[in-house]
N, C-alpha and C positions, 0 to 999 in steps of 0.2 A: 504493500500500500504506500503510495505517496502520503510524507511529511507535510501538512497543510500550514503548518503556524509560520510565520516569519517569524527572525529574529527581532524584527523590529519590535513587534509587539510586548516582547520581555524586553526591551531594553527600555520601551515607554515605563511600563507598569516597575522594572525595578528601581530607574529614575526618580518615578512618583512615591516609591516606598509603600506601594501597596500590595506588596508581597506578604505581609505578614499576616497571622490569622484573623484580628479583627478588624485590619482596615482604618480609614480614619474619620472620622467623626463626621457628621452633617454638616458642625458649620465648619471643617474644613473646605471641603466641596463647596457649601454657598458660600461661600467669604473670596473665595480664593480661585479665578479661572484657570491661573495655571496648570492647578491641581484637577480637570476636569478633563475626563478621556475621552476618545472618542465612542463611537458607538463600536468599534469592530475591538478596539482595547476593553471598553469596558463587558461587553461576551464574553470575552479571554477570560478576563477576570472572572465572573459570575461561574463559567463554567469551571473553569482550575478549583476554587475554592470550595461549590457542591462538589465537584467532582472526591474531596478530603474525605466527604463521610463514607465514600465506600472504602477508600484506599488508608488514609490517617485509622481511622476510627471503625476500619471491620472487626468482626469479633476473630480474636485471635486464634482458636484454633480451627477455623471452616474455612476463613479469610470471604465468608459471604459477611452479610449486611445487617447490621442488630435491627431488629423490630424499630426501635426507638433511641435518641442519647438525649438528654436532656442536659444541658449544659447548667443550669441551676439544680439539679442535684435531686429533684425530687422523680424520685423511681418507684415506681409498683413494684409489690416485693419480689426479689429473685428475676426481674424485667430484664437487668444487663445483662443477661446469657442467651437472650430469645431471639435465633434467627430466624427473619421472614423468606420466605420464597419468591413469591412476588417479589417484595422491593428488594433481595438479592439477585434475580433478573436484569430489571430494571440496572440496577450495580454496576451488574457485570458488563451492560453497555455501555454504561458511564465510563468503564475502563478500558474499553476500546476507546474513546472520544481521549483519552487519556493519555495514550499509547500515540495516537494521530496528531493529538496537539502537545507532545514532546514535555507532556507536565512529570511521565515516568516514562523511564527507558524502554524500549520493546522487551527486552531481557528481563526487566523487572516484573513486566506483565504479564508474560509468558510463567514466569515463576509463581508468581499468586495464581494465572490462570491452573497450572497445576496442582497448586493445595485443592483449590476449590473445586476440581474434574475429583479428584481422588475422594474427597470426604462427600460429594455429593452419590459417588459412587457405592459408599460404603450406606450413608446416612438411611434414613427406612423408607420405603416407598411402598404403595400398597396398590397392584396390579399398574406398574410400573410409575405411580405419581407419588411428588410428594406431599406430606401436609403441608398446610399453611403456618404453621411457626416447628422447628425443631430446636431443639435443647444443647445450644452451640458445642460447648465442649464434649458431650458424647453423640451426638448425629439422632438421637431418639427425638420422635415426635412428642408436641408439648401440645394437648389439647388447647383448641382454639374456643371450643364450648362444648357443650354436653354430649352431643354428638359429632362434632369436628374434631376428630382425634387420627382421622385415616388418612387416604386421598383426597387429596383437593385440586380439581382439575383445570381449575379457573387459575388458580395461585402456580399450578404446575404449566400451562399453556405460558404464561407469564416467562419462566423460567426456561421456557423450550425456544421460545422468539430469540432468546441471548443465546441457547446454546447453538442455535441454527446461523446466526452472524459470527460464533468464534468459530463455527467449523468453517464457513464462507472464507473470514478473515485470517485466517493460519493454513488451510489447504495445500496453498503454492510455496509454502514456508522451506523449511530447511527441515530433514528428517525428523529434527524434534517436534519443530511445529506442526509437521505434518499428521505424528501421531498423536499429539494433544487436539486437533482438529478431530482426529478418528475418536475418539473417548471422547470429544460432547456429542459425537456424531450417533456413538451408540446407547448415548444414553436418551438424546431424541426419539433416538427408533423404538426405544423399549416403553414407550410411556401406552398403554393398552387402551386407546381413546373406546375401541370399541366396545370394552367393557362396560364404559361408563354411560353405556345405552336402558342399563338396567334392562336387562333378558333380551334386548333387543327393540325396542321402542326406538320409536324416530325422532326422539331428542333426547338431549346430551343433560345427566346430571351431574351435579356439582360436585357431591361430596362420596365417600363409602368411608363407612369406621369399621373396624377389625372385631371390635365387639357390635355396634347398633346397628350392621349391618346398612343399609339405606335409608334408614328411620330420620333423617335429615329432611329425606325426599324436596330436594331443592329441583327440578328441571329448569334449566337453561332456555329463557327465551326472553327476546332480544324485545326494544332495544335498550342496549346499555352499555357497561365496559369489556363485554366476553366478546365479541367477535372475534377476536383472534382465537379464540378457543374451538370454532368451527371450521375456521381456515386449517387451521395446523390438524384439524381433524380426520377432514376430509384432505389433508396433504400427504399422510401419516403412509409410508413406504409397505409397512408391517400391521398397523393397526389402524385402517382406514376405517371410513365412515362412507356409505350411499349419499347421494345428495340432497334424499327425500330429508333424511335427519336434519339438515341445515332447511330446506325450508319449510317444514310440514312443524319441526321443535322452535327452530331460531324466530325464521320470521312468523310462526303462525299465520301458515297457509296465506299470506298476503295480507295480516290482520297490523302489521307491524308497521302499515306504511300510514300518516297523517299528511290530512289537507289542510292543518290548520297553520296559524301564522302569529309573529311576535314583532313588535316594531316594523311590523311588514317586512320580516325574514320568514322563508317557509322553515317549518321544524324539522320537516320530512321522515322522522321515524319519530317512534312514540314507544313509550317504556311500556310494559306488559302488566299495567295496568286498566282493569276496565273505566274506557272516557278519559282518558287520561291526554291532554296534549298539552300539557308542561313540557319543562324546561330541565333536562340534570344537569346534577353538578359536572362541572367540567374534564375531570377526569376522565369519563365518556369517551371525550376527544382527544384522550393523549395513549391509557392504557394499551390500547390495541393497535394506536399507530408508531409505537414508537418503529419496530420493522416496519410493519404494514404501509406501504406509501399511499396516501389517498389521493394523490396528483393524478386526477383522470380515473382513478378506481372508480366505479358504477357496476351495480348490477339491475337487478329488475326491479328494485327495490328503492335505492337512493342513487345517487350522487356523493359519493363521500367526501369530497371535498366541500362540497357546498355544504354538505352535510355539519361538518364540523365547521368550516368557518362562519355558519350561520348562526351555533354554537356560541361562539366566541365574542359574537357580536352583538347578540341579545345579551349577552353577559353586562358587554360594556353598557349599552344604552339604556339595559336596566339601572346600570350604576350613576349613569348623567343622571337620569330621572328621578333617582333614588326616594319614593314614594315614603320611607320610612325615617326620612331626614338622618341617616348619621352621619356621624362626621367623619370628612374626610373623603366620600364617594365621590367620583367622579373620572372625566377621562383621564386624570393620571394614578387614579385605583379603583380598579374593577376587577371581578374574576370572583366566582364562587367555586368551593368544592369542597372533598369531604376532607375534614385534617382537627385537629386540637379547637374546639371551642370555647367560650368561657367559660359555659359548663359540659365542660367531658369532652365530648368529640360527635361530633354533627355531620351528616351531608350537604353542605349547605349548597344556596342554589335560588333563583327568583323568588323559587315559590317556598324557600327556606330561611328568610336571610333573618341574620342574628347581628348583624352589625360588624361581622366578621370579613375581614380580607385574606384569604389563602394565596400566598405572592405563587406559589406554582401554577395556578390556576391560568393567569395572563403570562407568565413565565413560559408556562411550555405549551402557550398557545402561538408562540412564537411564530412557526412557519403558518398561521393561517393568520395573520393582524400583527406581521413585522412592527410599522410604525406603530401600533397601540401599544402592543407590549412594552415596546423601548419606553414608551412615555411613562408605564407602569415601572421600568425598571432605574429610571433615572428619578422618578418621585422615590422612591424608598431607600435609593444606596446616596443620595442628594440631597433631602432631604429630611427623612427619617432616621437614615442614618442609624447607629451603633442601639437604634431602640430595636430593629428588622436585622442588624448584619451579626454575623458572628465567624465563629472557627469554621463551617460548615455551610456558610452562603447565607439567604433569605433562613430568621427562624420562620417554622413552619403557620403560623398565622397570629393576626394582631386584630386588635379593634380599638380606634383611635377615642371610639365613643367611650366606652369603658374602662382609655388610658391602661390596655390589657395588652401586656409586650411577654410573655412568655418566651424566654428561650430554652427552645424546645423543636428536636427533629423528627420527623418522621419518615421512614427510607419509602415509604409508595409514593409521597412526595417531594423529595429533593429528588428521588432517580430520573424523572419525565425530565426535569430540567434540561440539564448539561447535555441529554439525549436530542432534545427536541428542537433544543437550540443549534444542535449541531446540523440536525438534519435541513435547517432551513442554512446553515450556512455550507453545507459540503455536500449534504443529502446521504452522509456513509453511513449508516442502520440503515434506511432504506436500502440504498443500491446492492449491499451486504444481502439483506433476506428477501429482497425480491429479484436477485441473482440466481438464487437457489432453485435449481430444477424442479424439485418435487413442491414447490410451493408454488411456479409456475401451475403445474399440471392439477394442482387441489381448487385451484382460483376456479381455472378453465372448466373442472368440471362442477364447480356450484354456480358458472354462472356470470362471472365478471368476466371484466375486461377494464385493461389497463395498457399503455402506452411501455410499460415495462416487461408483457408477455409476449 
């Protein structure tokens, strides 16, 4: 792979002295132009710095990605040892962006990519997936709730999108990388999608526990943040899916598709709720595209590109209009989605708002509202300043109304970042997993078409 970063760009940012973990203050920035980067420096920045929580701050012995770090100190008990799948996914694309913008050596990341092949290899998986959090230092699954203690196929499709760009991304490598390519390669192939049809049914469930059997009974259908979880289904070499399962489970026989409209943006899919033609949180638009390229993606169904930047954009004009007066909303902060609220942790969203900003939400809506995001990203590293920035990028959400600054991360949120942003600026996770043959050949047979097959 070509080295994308100039050197210029470290020569600005170490110039500036913003190389260190916290950055400098708000009214450094406002007080002071010279101190103020530009837009392609201050990316560098934003993504280098998220990029720490996987690499700085993974749990040490998986070298995947702790559930949570709370940099103020307050942990749910026994929480620092709990690795997530999902946002260790997520991660491990972070650290190809990582590898590509020269923030760690190829050799370095090659060497973490090996901890992480080996212990994922080992760790527990239940008809070939993993759970949703395992128990970092011995690989055993940590129930997620009363019946989440098994597979999780959603959390594990998450994890397959990374491992299908590090076999893409090391393939053409040198012998070693070649074989660290082949070990995520086989651990892709072993994940048993068509299990998770329960007896065979034509959509795909969520979970199996080893004890509660399918007593979870979640079926998958759309829309929301799983479609990747159909793609790689019906991609799956070994353990394929029919196409009826994608659209008889996902979209519900053509039930999935809305006419309805938001600031005069169409929504075009609708969550699988009945009458439902709201708004989700934003993650939506990020979870499933981090591979997935939506540039020209369409099926019968949507438009995904339109799809998500219409997303993005109801986000914001909700926020201009901000109906419930807080403070602070507008076009230099906007973006709902699920993350830390004041109380506990929320989906937030239009038809959810708490007063709450989730800076990933407009962050890694990057490649669909370039200029809005930057305006989101220059409001809080500019003028919020050291209340949003920390060791780790953006903390994971604030509310200016309730003077509520938590620092506090959460890896399904910092991961989309550094990802998404990359992808608008190089498009490398896209061109990585819609390279891949058998992902071509899953699209074609459920149905799309894309400019990349």
């Amino acid at each position: 792979m070509t080295n994308i970063l100039t050197p210029f760009v470290f020569i600005v940012i170490a110039a500036l002295g913003l190389t260190s973990c916290n950055g400098r203050s708000s009214q450094d920035h406002a007080n002071n132009k010279e101190l103020t980067l530009s837009d392609d420096s201050l990316l560098t920045l934003v993504q280098r710095q998220t990029f720490q929580y996987f690499w700085e701050g993974a749990e040490p012995v998986s070298g995947l990605a702790r559930e949570r770090i709370h940099i103020d100190g307050e942990y749910p008990q026994n929480d620092r040892d709990v690795v997530t799948i999902g946002g260790s996914g997520f991660g491990l694309m972070a650290l190809l962006v990582g590898i590509e913008r020269q923030f760690i050596t190829r050799q370095a990341g090659v060497k973490r990519f090996e901890r992480v092949i080996g212990y994922l290899e080992k760790a527990d998986r239940f008809h070939g997936a993993w759970p949703h959090w395992l128990d970092g230092p011995t690989g055993r699954a940590r129930p997620f709730s009363k019946n989440d203690n098994g597979g999780d196929l959603v959390e594990t499709a998450f994890m397959a999108q990374a491992l299908i760009c590090i076999r893409e991304y090391f393939q053409q490598g040198d012998e070693h990388e070649k074989q660290l390519a082949a070990r995520a390669d086989a651990l892709w192939k072993a994940i048993e999608w068509d299990w998770y049809r329960q007896g065979g049914q034509n959509v795909l469930y969520w979970h199996w526990s080893p004890t509660a059997g399918w007593a979870a009974n979640h079926p998958i259908r759309g829309y929301d943040e799983c479609l990747i979880t159909y793609v790689l289904a019906a991609s799956s070499p070994t353990h394929g899916i029919p196409a009826a399962v994608y659209h008889e489970g996902w979209a519900r026989s053509g039930a999935i598709k809305s006419s309805a409209e938001r600031y005069g943006y169409p929504i075009v899919l609708k969550h699988n709720v009945p009458d439902s033609n709201g708004v989700g949180p934003l993650f939506w638009s990020h979870y499933s595209y981090l591979g997935l390229d939506p540039r020209g993606l369409k099926d019968q169904y949507a438009d995904y590109w339109e799809l998500n930047r219409n997303q993005a954009l109801i986000h914001r004009e909700y926020a201009i209009e901000n109906p419930k007066g807080f403070k602070g909303y507008g076009k230099q902060a906007w973006g709902f989605t699920a993350s830390y609220s004041v109380n506990g942790y929320s989906a937030h969203n239009p038809d959810n708002d708490l007063g709450v900003i989730s800076p990933t939400a407009a962050l890694s809506s990057f490649p669909y509202t370039p200029e809005y995001s930057m305006d989101v990203i220059r409001y809080l590293y500019e003028q919020l300043g050291d209340k949003v920035w920390g060791k780790y990028g953006f903390y994971d959400a604030y509310s200016e109304t309730d003077n509520w600054f938590p620092q506090r991360y959460l890896a399904i949120d910092q991961g989309p970042i550094p990802v998404m942003i990359e992808n608008h600026r190089s498009g490398l996770l896209w061109k990585l997993f819609m390279g891949a043959p058998e992902i071509k050949e899953g699209l074609t047979k459920l149905g799309f078409e894309s400019p990349e097959m």
